[in-house]
Every structure is written in C-alpha cells, then in structure tokens.
MOPAC internal coordinates of N, CA, C and O (Angstrom, degrees):
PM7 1SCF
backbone

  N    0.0000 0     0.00 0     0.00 0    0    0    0
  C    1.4383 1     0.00 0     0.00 0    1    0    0
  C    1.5237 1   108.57 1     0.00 0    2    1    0
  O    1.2310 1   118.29 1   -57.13 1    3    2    1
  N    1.4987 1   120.86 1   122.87 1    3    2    1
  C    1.4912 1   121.46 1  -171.04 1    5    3    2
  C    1.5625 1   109.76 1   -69.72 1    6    5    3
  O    1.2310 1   107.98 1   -66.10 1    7    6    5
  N    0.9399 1   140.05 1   113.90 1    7    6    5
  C    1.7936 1   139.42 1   150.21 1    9    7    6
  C    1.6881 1   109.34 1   -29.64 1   10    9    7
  O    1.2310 1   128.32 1   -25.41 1   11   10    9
  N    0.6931 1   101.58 1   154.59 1   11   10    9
  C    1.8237 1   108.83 1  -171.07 1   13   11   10
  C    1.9649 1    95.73 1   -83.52 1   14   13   11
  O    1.2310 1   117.61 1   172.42 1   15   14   13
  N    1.2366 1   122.15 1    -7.58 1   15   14   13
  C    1.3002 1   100.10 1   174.41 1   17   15   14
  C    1.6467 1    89.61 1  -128.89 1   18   17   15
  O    1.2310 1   111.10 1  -111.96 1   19   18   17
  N    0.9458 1   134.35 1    68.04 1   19   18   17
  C    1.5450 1   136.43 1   175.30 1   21   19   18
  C    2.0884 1   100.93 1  -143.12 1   22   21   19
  O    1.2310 1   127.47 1   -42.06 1   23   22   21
  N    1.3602 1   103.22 1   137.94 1   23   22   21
  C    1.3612 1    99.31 1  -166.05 1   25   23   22
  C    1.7735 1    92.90 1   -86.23 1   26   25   23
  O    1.2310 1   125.80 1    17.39 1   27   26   25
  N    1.2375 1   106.46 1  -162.61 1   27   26   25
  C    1.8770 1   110.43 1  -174.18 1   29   27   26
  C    1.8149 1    99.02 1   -93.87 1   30   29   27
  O    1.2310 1   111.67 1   163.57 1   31   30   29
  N    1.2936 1   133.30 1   -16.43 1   31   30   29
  C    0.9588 1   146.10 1   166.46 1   33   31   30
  C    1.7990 1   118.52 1   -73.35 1   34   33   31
  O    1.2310 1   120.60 1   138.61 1   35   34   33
  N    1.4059 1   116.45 1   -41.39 1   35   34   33
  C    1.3922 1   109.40 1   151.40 1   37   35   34
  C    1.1566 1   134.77 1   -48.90 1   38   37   35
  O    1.2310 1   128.93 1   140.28 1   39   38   37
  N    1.4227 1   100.40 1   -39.72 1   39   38   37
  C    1.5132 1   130.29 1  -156.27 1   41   39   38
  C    1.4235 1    95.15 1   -77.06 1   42   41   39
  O    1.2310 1   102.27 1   116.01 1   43   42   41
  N    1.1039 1   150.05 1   -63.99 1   43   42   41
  C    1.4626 1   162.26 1    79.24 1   45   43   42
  C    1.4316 1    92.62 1    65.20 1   46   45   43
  O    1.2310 1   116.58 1    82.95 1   47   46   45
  N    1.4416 1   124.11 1   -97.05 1   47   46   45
  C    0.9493 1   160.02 1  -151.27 1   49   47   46
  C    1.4420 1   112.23 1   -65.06 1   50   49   47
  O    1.2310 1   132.74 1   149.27 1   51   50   49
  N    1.1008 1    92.99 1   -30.73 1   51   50   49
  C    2.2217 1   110.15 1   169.33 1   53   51   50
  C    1.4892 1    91.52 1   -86.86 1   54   53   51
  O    1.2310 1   109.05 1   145.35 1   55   54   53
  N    0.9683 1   138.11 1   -34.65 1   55   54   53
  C    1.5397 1   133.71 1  -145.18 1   57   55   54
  C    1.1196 1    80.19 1   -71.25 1   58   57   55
  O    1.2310 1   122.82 1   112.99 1   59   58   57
  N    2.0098 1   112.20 1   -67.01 1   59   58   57
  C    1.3655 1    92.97 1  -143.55 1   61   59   58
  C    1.6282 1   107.90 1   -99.30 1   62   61   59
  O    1.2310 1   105.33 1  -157.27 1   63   62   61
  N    1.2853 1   144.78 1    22.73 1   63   62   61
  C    1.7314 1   145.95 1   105.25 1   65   63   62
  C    1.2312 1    98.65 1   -12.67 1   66   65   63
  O    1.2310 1   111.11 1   118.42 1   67   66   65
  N    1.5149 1   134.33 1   -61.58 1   67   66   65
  C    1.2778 1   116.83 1  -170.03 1   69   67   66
  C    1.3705 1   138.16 1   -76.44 1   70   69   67
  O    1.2310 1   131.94 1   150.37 1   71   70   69
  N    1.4040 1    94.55 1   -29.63 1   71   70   69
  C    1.8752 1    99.52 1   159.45 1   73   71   70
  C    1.5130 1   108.59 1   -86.76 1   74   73   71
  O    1.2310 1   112.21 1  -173.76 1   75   74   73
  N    1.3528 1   132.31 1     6.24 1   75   74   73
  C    1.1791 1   128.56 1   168.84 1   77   75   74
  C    1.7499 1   113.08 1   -79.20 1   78   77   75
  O    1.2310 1   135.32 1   138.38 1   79   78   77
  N    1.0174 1    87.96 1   -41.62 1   79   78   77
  C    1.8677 1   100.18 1   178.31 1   81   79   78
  C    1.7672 1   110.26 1   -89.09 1   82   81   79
  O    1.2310 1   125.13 1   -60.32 1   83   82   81
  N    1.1414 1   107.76 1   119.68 1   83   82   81
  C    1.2918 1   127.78 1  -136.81 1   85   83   82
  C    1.9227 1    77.59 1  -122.17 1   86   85   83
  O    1.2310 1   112.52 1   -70.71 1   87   86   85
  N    1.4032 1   131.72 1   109.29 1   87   86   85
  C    1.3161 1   117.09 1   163.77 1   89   87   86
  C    2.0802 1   121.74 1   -94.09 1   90   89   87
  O    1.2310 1   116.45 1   -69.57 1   91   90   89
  N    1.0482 1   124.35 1   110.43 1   91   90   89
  C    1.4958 1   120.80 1   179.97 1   93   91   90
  C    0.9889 1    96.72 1   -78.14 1   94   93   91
  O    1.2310 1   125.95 1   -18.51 1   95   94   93
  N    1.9299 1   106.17 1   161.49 1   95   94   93
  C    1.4908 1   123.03 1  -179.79 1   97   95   94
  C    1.6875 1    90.72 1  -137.93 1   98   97   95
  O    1.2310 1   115.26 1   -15.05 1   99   98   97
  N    1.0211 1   126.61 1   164.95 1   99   98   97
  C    1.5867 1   152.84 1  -155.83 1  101   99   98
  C    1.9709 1    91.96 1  -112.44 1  102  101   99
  O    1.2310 1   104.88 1   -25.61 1  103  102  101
  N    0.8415 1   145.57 1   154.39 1  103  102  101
  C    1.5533 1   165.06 1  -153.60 1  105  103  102
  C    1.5672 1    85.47 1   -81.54 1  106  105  103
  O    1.2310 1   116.39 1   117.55 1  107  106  105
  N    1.3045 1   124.46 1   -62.45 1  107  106  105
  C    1.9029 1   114.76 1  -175.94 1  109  107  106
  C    1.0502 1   126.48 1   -54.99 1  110  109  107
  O    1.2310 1   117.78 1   143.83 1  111  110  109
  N    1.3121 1   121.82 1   -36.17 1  111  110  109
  C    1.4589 1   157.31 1  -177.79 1  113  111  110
  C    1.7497 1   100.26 1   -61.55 1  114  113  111
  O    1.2310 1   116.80 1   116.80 1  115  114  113
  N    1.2585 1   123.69 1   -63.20 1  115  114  113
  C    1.2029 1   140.91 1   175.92 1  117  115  114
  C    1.8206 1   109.39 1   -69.77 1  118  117  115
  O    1.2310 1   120.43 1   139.64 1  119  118  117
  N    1.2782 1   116.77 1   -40.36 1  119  118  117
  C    1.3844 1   112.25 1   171.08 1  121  119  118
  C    1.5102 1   108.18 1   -41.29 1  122  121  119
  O    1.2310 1   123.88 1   104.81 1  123  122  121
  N    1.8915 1   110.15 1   -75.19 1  123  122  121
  C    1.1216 1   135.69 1  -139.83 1  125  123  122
  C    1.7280 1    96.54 1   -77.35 1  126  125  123
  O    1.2310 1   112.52 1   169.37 1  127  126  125
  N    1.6012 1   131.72 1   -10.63 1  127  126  125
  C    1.3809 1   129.86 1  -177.06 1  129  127  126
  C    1.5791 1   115.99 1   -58.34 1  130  129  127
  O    1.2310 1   105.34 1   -44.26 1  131  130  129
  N    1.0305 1   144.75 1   135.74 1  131  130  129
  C    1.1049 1   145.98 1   152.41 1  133  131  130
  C    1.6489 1   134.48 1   -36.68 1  134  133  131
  O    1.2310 1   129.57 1   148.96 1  135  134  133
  N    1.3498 1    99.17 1   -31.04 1  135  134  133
  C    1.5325 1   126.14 1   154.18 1  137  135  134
  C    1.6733 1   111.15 1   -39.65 1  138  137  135
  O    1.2310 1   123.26 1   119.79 1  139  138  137
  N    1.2106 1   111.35 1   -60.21 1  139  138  137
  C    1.0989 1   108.20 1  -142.57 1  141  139  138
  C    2.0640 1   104.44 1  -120.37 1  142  141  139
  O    1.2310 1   125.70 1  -161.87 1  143  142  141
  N    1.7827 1   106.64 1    18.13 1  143  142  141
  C    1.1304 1   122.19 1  -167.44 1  145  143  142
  C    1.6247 1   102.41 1   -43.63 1  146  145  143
  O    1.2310 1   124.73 1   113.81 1  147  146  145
  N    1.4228 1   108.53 1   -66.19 1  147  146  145
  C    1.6370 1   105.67 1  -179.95 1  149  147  146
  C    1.2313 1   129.19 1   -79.75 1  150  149  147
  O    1.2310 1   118.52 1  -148.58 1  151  150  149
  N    1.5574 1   120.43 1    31.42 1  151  150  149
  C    1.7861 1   117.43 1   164.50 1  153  151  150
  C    1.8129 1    80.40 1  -122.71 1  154  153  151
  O    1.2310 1    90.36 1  -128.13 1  155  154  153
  N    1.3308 1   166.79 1    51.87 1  155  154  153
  C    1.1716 1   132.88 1  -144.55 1  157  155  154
  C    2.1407 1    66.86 1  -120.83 1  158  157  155
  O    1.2310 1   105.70 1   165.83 1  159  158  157
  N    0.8719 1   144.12 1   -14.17 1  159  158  157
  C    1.6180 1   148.60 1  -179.56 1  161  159  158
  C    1.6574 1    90.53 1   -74.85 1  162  161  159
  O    1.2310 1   132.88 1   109.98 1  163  162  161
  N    1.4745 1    92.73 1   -70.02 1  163  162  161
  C    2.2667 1    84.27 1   174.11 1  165  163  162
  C    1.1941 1   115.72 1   -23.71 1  166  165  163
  O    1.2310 1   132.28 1   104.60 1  167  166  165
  N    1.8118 1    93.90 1   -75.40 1  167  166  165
  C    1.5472 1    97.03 1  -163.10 1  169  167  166
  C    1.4915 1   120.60 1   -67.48 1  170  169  167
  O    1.2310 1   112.80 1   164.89 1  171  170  169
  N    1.0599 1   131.20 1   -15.11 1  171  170  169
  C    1.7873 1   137.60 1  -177.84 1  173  171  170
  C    1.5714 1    92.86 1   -73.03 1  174  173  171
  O    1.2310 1   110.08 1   171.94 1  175  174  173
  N    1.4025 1   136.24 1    -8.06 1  175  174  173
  C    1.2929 1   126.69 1   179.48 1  177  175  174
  C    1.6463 1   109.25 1  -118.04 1  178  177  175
  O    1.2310 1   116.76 1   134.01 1  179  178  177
  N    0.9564 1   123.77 1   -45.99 1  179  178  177
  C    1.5817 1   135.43 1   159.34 1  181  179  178
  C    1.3084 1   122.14 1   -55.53 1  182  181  179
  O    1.2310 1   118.85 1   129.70 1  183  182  181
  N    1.3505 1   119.81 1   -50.30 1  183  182  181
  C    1.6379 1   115.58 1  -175.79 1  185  183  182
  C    1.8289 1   113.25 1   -82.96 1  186  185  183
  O    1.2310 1   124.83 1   -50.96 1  187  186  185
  N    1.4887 1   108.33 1   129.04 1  187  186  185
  C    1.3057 1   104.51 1   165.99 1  189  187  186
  C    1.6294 1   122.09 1   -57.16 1  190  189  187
  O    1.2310 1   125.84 1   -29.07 1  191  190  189
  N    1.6614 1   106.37 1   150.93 1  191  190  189
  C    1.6130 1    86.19 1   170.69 1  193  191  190
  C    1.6347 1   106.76 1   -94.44 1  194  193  191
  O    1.2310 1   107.20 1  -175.53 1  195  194  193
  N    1.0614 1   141.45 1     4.47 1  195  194  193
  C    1.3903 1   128.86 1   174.99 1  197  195  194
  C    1.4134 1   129.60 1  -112.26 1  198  197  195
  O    1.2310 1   134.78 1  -170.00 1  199  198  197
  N    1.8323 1    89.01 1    10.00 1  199  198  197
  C    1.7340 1   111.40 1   172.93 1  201  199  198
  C    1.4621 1   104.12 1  -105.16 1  202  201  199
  O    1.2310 1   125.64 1   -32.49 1  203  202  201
  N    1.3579 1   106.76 1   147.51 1  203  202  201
  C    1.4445 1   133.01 1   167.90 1  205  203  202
  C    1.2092 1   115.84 1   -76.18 1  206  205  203
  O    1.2310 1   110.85 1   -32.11 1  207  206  205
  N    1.8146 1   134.82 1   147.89 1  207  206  205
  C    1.2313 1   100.48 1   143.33 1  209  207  206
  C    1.7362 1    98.95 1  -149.24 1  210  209  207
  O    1.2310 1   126.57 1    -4.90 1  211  210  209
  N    1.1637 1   104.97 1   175.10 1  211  210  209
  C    1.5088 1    95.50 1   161.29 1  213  211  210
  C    1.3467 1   113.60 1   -99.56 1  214  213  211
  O    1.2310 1   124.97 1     7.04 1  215  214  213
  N    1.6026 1   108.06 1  -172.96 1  215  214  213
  C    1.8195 1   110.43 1  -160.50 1  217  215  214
  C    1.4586 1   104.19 1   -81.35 1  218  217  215
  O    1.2310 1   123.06 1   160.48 1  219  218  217
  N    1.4558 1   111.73 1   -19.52 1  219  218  217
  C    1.7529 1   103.05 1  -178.49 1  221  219  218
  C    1.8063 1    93.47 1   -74.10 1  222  221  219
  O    1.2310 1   113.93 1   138.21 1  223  222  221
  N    1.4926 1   129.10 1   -41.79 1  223  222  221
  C    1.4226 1   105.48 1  -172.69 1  225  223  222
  C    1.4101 1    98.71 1   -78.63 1  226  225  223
  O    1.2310 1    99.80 1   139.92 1  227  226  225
  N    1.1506 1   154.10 1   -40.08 1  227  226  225
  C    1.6084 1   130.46 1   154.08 1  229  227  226
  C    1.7510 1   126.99 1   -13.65 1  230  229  227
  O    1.2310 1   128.24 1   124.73 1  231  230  229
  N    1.0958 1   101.74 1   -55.27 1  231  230  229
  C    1.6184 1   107.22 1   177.68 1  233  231  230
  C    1.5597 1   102.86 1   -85.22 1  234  233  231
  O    1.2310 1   113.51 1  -179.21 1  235  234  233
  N    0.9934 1   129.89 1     0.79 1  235  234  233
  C    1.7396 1   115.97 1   168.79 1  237  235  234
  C    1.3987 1    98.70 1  -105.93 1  238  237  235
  O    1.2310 1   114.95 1   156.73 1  239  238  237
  N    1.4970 1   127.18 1   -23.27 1  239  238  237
  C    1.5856 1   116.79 1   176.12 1  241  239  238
  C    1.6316 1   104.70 1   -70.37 1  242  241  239
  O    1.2310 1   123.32 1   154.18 1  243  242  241
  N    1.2304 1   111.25 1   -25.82 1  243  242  241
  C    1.6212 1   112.03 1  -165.17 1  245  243  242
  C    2.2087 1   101.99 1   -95.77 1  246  245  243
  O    1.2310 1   133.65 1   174.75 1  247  246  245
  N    1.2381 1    91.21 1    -5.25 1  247  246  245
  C    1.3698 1    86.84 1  -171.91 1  249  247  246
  C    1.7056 1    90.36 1  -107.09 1  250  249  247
  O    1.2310 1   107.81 1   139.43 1  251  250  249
  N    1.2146 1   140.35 1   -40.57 1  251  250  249
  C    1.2314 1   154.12 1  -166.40 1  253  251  250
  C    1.7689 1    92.22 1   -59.29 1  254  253  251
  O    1.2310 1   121.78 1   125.13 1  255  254  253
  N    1.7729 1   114.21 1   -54.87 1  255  254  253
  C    1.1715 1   103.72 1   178.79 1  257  255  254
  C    1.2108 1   134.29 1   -50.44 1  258  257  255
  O    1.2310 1   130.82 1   124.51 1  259  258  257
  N    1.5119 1    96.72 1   -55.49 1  259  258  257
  C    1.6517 1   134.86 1  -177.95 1  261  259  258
  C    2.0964 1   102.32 1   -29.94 1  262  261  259
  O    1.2310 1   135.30 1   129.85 1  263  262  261
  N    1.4319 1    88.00 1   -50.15 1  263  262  261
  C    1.6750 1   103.39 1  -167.05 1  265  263  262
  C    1.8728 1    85.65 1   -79.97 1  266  265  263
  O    1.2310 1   102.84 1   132.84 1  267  266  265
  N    0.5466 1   149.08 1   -47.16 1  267  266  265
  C    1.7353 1   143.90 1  -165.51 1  269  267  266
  C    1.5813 1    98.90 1   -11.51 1  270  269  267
  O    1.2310 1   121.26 1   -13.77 1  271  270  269
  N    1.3065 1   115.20 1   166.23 1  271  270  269
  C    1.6746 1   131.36 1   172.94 1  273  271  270
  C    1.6965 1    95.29 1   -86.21 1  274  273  271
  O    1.2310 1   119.81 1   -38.99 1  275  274  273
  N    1.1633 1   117.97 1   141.01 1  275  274  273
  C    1.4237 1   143.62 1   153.24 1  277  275  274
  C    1.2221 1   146.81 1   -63.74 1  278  277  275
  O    1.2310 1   118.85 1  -118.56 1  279  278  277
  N    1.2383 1   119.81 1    61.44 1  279  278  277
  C    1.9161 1   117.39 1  -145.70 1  281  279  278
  C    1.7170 1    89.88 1   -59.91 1  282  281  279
  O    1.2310 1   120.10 1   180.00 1  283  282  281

C-alpha cells in the first residue's frame, strides 16, 4: 500500500524486498501459529523438527498432501 509521500517506484521497490525476504520458522514455531490451528495433527507428522521452512513451503506440504492418492 503506497504512503502518500512514497512515489509508485518505491512502492514497487518495497514490494518486491518483501517477497525477496523470505522469513523461516522451526516445526514449534509453525505448530503454535494461529494460521495453521486446525492442520497442527498434519503438521506434527509432516514437518521435520530440524528443518526450517517458510509459510509458502508450509502450504505446499499441506497442499502436496491434501492432493495424495486415496487407498
């Protein structure tokens, strides 16, 4: 969202700093989020505890499952 004294090129320019910076969380970190209150049974079985990840690889582990085959 532009600030009233920021040109469209700042604006721009913060955006993408911000999808550049990528923040990881540790397996507890990701349990205890509010985000993710009703898969927190998923993720305690899917997420490593000594891997990192950020929230976009969170939602592809939970979507990757989601799609799995069905015996």
């Amino acid at each position: 969202m532009a600030k009233k004294n920021e040109t469209p090129e700042q604006t721009e320019a913060l955006e993408t700093v911000k999808k550049s910076v990528q923040v990881k969380f540790n397996k507890s970190k990701i349990l205890g989020m509010k985000r993710y209150a009703n898969r927190v049974d998923l993720l305690q079985v899917l997420l490593k505890p000594e891997k990192t990840y950020t929230l976009e690889a969170v939602d592809a582990v939970i979507s990757d499952f989601m799609k799995g085959k069905v015996n």
